[in-house]
C-alpha positions as CSV (number, residue, x, y, z in Angstrom):
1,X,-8.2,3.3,0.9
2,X,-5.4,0.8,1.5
3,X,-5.8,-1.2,-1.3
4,X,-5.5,1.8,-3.7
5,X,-1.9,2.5,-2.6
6,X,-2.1,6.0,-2.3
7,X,-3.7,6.4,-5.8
8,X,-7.1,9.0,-5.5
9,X,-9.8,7.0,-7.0
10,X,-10.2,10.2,-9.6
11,X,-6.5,9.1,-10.6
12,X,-8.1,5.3,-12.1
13,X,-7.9,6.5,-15.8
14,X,-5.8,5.8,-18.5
15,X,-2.3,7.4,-17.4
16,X,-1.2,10.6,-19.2
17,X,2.0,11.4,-20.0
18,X,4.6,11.0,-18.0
19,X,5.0,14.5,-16.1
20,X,8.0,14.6,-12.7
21,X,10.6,11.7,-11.9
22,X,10.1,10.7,-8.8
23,X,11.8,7.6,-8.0
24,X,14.4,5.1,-9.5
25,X,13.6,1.1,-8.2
26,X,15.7,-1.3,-7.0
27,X,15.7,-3.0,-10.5
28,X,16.6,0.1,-12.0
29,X,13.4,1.3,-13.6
30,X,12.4,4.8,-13.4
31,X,9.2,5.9,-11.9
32,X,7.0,9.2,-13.1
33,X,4.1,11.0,-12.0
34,X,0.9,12.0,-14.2
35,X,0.2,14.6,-15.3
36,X,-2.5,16.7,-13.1
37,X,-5.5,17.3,-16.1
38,X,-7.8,18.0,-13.2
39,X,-5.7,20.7,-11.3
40,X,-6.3,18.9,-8.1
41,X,-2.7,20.1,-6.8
42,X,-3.2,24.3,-7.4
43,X,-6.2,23.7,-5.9
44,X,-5.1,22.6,-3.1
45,X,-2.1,25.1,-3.0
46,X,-5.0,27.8,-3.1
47,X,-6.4,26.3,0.0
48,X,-3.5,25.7,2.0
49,X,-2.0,29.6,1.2
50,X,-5.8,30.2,2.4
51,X,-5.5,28.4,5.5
52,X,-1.5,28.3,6.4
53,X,-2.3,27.3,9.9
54,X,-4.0,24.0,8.8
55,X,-2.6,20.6,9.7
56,X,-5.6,19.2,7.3
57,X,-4.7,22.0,4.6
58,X,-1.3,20.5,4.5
59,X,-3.8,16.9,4.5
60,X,-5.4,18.0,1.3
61,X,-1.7,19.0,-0.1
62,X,-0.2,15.8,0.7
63,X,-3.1,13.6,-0.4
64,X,-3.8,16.4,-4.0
65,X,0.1,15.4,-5.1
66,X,-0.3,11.5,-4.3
67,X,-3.5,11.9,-6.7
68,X,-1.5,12.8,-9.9
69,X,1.6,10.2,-8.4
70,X,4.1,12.7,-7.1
71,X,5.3,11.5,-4.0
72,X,7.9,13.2,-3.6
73,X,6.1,16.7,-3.4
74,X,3.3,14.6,-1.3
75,X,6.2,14.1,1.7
76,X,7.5,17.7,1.1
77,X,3.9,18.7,1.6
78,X,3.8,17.2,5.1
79,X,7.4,17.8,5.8
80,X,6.4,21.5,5.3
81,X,3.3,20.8,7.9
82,X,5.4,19.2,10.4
83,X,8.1,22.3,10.3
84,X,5.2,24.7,10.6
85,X,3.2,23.1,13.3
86,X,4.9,20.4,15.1
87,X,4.6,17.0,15.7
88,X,1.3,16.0,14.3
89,X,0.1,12.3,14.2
90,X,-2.2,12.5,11.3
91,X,1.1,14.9,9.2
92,X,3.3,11.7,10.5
93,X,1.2,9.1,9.0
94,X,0.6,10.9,5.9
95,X,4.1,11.5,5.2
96,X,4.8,7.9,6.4
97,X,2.0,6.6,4.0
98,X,4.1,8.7,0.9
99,X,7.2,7.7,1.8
100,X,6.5,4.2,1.0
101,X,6.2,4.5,-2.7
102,X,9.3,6.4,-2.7
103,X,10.6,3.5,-1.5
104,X,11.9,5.2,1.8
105,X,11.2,2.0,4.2
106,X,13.6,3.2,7.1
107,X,12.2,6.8,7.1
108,X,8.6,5.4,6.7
109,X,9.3,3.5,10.0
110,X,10.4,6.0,12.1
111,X,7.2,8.3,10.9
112,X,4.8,6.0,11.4
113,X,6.2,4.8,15.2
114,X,6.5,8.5,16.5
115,X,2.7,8.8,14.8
116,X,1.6,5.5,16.9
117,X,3.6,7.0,19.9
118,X,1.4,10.2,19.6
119,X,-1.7,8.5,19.1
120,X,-2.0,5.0,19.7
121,X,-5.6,4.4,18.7
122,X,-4.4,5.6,15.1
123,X,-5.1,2.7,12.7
124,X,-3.7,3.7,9.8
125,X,-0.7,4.5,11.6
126,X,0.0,0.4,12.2
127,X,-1.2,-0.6,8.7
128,X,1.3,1.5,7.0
129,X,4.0,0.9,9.9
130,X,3.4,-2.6,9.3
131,X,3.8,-2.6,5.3
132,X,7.5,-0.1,6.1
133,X,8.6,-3.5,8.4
134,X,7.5,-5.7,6.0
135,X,9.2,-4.2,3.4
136,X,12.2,-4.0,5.3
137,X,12.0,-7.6,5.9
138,X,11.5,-7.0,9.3
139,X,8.2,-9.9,9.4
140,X,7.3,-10.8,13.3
141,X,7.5,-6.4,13.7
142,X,5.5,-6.4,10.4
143,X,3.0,-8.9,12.0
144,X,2.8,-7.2,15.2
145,X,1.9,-3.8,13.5
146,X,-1.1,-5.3,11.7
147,X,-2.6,-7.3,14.7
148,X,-2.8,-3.5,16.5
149,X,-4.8,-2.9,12.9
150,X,-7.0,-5.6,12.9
151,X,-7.7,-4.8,16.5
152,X,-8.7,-1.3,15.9
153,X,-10.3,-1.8,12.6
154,X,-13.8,0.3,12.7
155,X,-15.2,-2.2,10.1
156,X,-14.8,-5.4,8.3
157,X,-13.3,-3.9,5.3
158,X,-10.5,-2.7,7.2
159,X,-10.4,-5.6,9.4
160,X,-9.9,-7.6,6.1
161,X,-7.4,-5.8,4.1
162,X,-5.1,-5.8,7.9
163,X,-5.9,-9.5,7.9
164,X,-4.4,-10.3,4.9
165,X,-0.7,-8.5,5.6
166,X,-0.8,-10.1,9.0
167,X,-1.5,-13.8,7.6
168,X,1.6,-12.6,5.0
169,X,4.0,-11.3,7.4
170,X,3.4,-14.2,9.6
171,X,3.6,-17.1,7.3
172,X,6.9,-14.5,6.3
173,X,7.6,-14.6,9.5
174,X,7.8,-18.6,9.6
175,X,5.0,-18.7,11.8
176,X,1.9,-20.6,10.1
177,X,0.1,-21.6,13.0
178,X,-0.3,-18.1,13.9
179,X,-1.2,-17.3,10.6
180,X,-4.0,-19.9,9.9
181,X,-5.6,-18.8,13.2
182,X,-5.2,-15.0,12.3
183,X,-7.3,-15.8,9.1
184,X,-9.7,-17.5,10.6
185,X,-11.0,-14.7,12.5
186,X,-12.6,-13.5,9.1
187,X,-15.5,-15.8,9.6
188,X,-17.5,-17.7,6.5
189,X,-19.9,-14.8,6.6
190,X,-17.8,-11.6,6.9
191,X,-18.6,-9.6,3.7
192,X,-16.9,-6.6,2.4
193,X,-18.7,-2.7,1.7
194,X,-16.2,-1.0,0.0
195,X,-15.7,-2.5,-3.9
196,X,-11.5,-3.1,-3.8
197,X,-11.8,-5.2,-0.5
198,X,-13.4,-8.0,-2.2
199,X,-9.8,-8.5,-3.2
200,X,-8.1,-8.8,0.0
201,X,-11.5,-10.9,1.0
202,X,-10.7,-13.7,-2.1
203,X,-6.9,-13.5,-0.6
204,X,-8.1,-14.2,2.8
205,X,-10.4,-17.2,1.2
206,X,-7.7,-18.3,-0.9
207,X,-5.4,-18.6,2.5
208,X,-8.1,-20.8,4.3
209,X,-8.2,-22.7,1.5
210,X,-12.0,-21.9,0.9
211,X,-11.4,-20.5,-2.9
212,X,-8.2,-21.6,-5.4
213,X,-5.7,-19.7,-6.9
214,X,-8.0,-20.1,-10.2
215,X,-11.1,-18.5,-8.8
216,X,-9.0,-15.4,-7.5
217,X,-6.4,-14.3,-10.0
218,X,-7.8,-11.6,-12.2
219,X,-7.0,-11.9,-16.1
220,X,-3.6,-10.2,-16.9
221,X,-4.4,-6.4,-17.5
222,X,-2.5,-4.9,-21.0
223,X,0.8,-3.6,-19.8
224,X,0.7,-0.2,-22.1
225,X,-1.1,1.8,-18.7
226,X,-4.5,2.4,-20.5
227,X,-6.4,0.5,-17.5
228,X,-4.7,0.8,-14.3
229,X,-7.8,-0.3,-12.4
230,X,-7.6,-3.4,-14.3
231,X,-3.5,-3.7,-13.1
232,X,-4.5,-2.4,-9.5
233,X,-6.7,-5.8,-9.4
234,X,-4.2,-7.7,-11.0
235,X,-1.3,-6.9,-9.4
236,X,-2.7,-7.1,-5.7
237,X,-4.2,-10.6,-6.1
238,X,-1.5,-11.6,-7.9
239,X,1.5,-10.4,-5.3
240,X,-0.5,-11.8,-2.7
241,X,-0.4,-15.3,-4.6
242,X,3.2,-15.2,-5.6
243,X,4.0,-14.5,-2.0
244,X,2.1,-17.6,-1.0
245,X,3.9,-20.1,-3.5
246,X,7.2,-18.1,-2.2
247,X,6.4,-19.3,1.5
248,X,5.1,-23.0,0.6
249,X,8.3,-23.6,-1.2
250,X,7.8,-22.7,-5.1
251,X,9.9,-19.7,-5.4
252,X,10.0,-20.2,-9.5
253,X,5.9,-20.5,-8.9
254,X,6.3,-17.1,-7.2
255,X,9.5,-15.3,-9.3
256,X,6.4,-16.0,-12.2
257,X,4.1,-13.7,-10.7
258,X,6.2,-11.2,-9.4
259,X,7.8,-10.6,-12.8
260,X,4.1,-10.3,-14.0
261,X,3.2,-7.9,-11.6
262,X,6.5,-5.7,-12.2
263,X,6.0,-5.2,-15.8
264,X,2.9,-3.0,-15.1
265,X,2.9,0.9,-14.7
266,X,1.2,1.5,-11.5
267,X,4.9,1.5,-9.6
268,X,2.8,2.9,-6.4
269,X,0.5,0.0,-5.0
270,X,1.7,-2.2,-2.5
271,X,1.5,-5.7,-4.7
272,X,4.2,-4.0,-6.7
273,X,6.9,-2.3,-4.5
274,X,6.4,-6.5,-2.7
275,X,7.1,-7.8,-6.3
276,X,9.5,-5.3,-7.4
277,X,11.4,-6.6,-3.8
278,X,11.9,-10.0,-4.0
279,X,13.0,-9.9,-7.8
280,X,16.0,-7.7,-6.4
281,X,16.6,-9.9,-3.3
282,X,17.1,-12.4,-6.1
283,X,19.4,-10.5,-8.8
């Protein structure tokens, strides 16, 4: 699911030791995988040397890599599909998807728009396209991404999670008429199914002003990775708040959170590659 950043929900236990580097951040901190206790990734290996010819072997490569954290080897996965069989929408938005923790914005973009090209009723291909503009700063392109999300979402929980990047890339965007009106399209009585949405949902709320920044922020997880659930919660809710005392004019309001949120260990979810951002815009 969005939410979970790439992270397999069998990957929501206490990390393990660090295993591969995989990427250094802006603010100079490097990033590791886990280690892969489960065997998830041979597994898959075995499958895909089973079934070479497989764009959804190379699927289960790609996605058995991002479960333990390594990136890197998730994008050589597809990069490897793509060589052997082609432009492939579903190989494009995986490796787009990976590349975003890696913190490869540019190459994310140009994925993701050839994946769109090839299939334009992809949704997942405008969510992520829309978090590689975003995170390039590039906010009425981000926007535009996730209305093409919200308008092919198969369900309110997607509809939901899109809804709250396209109110943030448009109030980033300095357009907060647009905004408000793209919240209000989750109505009073839109629930979410899935368990993480309820996150994006109390965003969303929060935005129309229908729940405060008290009722939505999650207590402050411990910061030694022994419950990354816990900093998954966190860390969304509270990037999403940040952002929206960044925007209304409190950027110390908003330097506060992000520096919470960038002191965790889950270095692949959205809320904290957004965090981890602004606090190098501001070095």
């Amino acid at each position: 699911m969005k939410f979970l950043c790439a992270i397999a929900l069998a990957a929501l236990a206490p990390l393990a030791r660090a295993q591969v580097f995989e990427v250094t951040s802006p603010l100079g901190t490097k990033f590791y995988s886990l280690a892969d206790d489960k065997g998830v990734v041979p597994a898959a290996q075995r499958e895909l040397a089973a079934h070479p010819d497989s764009a959804e072997a190379f699927l289960k490569l790609s996605q058995a890599h991002a479960a333990v954290w390594e990136e890197r080897e998730a994008v050589s996965a597809c990069t490897r599909g793509l060589l052997a069989l082609g432009d492939n929408a579903d190989l494009l938005i995986e490796r787009g998807h990976r590349e975003l923790p890696m913190r490869e914005f540019a190459r994310a973009r140009a994925d993701l728009t050839r994946a769109a090209q090839l299939n334009p009723r992809k949704m997942d291909a405008y969510y992520h396209l829309g978090l590689a503009h975003y995170f390039l700063g590039e906010f009425d392109a981000a926007a535009d991404a996730f209305r093409h999300a919200v308008e092919l979402a198969p369900n309110d929980d997607e509809r939901i999670n899109s809804t709250n990047w396209l109110y943030a890339s448009l109030r980033r965007a300095g357009r907060p008429q647009d905004a408000a009106k793209a919240a209000a399209a989750i109505s009073p009585e839109m629930k979410n199914t899935a368990p993480h949405t309820l996150h994006y949902l109390n965003l969303v709320r929060f935005f129309q002003g229908r729940m405060t920044e008290a009722q939505i922020v999650p207590p402050e997880p411990p910061r030694d990775g022994s419950d990354t659930e816990a900093e998954l919660r966190f860390d969304t809710v509270a990037y999403g708040v940040g952002n929206w005392h960044l925007y209304n004019g409190d950027a110390a309001k908003a330097r506060e959170y992000f520096r919470k949120v960038a002191q965790g260990k889950v270095w692949i979810t959205w809320g904290f590659i957004g965090a981890e951002r602004e606090l190098a815009k501001g070095r």
